[in-house]
VEXDREN-2710 file (C-alpha; in Angstrom, 1 decimal):
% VEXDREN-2710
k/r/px/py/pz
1/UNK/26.3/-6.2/-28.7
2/UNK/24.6/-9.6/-28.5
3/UNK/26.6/-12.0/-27.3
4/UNK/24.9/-15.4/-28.2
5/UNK/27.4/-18.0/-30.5
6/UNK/26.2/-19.5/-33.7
7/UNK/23.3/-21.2/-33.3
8/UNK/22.3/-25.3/-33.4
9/UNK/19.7/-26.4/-34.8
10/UNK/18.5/-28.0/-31.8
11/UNK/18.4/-24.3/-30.3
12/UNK/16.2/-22.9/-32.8
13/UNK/14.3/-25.7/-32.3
14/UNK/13.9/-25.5/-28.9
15/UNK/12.6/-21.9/-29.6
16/UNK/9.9/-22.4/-32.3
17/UNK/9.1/-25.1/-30.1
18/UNK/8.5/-22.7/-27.2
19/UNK/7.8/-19.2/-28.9
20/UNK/6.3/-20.4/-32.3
21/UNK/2.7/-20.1/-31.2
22/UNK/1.8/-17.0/-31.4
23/UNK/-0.5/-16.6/-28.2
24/UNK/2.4/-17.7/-25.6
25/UNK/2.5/-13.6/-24.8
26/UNK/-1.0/-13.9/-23.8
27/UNK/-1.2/-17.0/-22.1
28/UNK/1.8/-15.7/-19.7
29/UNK/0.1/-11.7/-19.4
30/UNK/-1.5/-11.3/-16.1
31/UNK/-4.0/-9.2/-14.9
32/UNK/-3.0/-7.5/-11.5
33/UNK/-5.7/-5.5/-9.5
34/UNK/-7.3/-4.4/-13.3
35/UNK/-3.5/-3.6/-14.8
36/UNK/-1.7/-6.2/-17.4
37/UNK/1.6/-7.4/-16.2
38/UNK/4.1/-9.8/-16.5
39/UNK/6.4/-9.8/-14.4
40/UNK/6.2/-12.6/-11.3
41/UNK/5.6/-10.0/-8.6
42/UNK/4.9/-6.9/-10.1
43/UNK/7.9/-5.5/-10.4
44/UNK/7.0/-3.8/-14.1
45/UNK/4.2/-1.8/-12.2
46/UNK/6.6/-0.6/-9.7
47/UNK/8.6/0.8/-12.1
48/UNK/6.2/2.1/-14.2
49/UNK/4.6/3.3/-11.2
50/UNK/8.2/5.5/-9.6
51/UNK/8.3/6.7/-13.5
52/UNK/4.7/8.4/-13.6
53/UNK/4.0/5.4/-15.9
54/UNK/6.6/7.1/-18.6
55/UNK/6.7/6.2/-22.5
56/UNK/10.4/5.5/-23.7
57/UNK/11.8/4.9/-20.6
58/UNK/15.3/2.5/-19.8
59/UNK/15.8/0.0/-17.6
60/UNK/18.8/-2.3/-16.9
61/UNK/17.7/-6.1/-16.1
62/UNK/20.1/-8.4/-14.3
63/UNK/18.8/-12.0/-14.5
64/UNK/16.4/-11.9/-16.8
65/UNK/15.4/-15.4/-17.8
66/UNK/12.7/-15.7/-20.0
67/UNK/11.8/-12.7/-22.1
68/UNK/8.3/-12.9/-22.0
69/UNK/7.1/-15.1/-18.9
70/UNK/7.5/-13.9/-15.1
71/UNK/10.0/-11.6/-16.9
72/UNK/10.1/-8.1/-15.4
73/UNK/11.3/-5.8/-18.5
74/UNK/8.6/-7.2/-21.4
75/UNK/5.6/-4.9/-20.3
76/UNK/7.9/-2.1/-20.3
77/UNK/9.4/-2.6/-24.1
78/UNK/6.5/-3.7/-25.6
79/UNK/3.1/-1.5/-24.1
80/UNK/5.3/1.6/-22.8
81/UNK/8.6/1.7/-25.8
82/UNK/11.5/1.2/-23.2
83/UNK/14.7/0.8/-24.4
84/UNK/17.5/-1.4/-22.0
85/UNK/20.2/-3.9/-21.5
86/UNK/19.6/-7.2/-20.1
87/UNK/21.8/-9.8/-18.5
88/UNK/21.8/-13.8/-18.1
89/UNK/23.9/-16.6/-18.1
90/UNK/22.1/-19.2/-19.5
91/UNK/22.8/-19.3/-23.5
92/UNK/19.6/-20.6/-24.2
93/UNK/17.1/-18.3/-22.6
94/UNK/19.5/-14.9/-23.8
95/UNK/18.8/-16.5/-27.5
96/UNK/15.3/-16.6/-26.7
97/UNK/15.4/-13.1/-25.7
98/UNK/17.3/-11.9/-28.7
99/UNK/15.5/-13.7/-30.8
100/UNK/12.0/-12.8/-29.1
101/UNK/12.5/-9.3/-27.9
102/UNK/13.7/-5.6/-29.6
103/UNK/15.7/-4.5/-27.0
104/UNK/19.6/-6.7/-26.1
105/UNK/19.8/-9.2/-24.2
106/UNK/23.9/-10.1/-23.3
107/UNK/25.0/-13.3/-22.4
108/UNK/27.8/-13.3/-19.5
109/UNK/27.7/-13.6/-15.8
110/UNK/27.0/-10.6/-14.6
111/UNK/29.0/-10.6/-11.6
112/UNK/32.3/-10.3/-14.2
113/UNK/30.7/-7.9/-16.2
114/UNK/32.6/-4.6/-17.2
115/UNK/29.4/-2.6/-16.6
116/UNK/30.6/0.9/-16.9
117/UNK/32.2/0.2/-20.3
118/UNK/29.3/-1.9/-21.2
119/UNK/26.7/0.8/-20.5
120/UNK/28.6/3.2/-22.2
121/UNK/29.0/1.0/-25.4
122/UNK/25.2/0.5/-26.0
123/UNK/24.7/4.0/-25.4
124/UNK/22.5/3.9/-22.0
125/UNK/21.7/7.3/-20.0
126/UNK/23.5/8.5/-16.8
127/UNK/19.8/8.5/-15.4
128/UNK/18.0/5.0/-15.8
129/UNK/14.5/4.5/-15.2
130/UNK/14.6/1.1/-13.5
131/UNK/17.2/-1.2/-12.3
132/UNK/16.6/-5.3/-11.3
133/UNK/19.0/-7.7/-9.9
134/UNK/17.6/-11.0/-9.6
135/UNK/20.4/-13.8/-9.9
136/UNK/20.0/-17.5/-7.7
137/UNK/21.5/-17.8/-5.6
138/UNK/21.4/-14.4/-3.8
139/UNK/24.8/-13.5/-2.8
140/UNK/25.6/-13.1/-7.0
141/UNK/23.2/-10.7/-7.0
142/UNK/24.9/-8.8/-4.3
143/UNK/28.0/-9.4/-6.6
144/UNK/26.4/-7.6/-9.3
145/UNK/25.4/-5.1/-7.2
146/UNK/28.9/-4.2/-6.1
147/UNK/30.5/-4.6/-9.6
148/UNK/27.7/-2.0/-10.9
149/UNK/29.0/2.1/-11.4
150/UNK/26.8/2.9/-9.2
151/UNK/28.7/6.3/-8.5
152/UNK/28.1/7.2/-12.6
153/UNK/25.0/5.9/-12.9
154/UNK/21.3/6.6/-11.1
155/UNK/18.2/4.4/-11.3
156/UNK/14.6/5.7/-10.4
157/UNK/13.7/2.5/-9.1
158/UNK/15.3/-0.7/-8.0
159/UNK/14.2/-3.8/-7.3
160/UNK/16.9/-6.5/-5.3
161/UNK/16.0/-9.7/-4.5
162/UNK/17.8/-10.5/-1.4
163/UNK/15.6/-14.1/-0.8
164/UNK/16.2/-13.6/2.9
165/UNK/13.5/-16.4/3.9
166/UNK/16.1/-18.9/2.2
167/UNK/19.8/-17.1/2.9
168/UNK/19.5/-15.4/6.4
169/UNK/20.0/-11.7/6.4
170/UNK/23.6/-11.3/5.2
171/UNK/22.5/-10.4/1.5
172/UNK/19.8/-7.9/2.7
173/UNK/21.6/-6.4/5.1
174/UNK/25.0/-5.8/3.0
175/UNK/23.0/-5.4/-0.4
176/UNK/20.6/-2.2/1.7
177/UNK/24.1/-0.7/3.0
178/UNK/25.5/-0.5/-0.2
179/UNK/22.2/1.2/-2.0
180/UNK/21.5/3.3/1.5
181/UNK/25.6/4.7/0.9
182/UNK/24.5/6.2/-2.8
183/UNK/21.8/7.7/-1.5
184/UNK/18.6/5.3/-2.3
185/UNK/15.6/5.3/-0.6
186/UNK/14.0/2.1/0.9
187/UNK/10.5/2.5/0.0
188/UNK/9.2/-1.2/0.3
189/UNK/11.3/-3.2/2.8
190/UNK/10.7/-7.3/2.2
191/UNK/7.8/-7.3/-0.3
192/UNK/6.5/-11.0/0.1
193/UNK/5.7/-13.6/-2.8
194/UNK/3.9/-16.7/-1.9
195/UNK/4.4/-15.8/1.9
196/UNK/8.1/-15.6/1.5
197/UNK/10.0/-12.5/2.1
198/UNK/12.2/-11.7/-1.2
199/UNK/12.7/-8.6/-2.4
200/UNK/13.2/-5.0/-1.6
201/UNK/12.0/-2.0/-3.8
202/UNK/14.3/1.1/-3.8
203/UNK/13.9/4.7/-5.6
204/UNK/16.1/7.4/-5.8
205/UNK/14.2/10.4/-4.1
206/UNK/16.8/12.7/-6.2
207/UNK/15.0/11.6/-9.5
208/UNK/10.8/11.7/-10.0
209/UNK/9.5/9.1/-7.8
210/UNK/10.4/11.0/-5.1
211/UNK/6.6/12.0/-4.2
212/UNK/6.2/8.3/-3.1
213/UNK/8.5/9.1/0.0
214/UNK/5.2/9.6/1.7
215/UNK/4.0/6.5/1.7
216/UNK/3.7/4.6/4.7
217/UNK/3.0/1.1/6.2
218/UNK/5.0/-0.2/3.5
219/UNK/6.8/-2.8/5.3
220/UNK/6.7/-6.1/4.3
221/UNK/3.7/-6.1/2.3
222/UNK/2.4/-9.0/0.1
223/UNK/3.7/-7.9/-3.7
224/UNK/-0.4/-7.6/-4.4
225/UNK/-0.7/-5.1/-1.4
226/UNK/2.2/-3.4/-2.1
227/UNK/0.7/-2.6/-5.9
228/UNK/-2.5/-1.9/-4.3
229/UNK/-1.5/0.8/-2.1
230/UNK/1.0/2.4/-5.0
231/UNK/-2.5/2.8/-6.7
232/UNK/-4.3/4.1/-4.0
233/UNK/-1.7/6.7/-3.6
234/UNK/-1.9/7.7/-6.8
235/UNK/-5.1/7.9/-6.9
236/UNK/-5.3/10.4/-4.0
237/UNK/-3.1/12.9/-6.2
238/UNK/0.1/12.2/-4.5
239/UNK/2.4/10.2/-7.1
240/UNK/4.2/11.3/-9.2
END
């Protein structure tokens, strides 16, 4: 399944150079209002968060980059045991990943990838836990989007990053008609970073996140807001 070529030296080079020390995990784990993450806007605790903070859950991680820093899947594999798939076009950082990380990393551009056959080769269930898109610029992650089987597969939560403070609206707009036509829910509408508006954070109210339908003033929240209020909620009893 992984899809990285033979190796140069320089590569592995690069690598020990970047992952050989062994505290680089903990110089890139963060601690969000009293919960370790990773990920660059909390996406990890969203997901964990729509799953009832589940053990040996899956996810499927378009654009994932680095596999340990700002990376959205690494909290999940290594503290809570998910398995998943993950996707990205530069050769170097998928080595990193494969070499770094237990779960597969493939190297292709996702917006030609033969997901359904994919999926079905590394053995992924009908209902997945988590789904990210996150590809520069935008509009290939609402390539992706549209190439995924969307009518075979579900995903508790989703996470699209539509960069609307940099594109205009076109991404967010198309990529929200094609998740609202499958049935999605869009719980968190433009979830800021840094001031900018970036993101939008989906479940599927078929599936166990459902409960967080109640949530409201939601809108266009700071990511450190929008974490905040999924723990007041469930705090109050009402998640899931």
């Amino acid at each position: 399944m992984v899809q990285n070529k033979k190796l140069s030296p320089l590569l592995e080079a690069k690598y020990l150079f970047r992952y050989g020390l062994t505290s680089f995990s903990s110089r890139h784990e963060k601690n969000l209002l009293g919960r370790k993450s990773y990920a660059q806007a909390g996406q990890d605790l969203f997901a964990l968060f729509v799953s009832g903070f589940k053990y040996c859950g899956s996810y499927v991680e378009i654009g994932s980059h680095d596999p340990i820093r700002d990376s959205n899947s690494f909290l999940l594999e290594q503290n809570y045991n998910w398995s998943g798939l993950s996707f990205e076009i530069d050769e170097d950082y998928s080595y990193f990943f494969n070499r770094r990380r237990s779960n597969v990393c493939v190297n292709a551009d996702a917006t030609l990838v033969d997901y359904g056959s994919t999926f079905s080769n590394a053995g992924l269930p009908k209902k997945i836990d988590y789904l990210q898109i996150d590809i520069d610029p935008a509009h290939q992650s609402l390539c992706a989007l549209k190439a995924l089987p969307l009518n075979e597969y579900r995903f508790g939560a989703i996470t699209f990053e539509h960069d609307r403070y940099q594109g205009g609206d076109s991404v967010m707009r198309e990529s929200r008609k094609v998740l609202l036509s499958y049935g999605y829910e869009l719980l968190m509408p433009n979830i800021h970073n840094l001031g900018l508006d970036v993101e939008d954070w989906w479940i599927d109210p078929t599936q166990g996140g459902n409960a967080l339908s109640k949530l409201e003033n939601a809108h266009s929240l700071d990511y450190k807001e929008a974490i905040r209020l999924l723990m007041e909620f469930d705090v109050r009893g009402n998640g899931t």
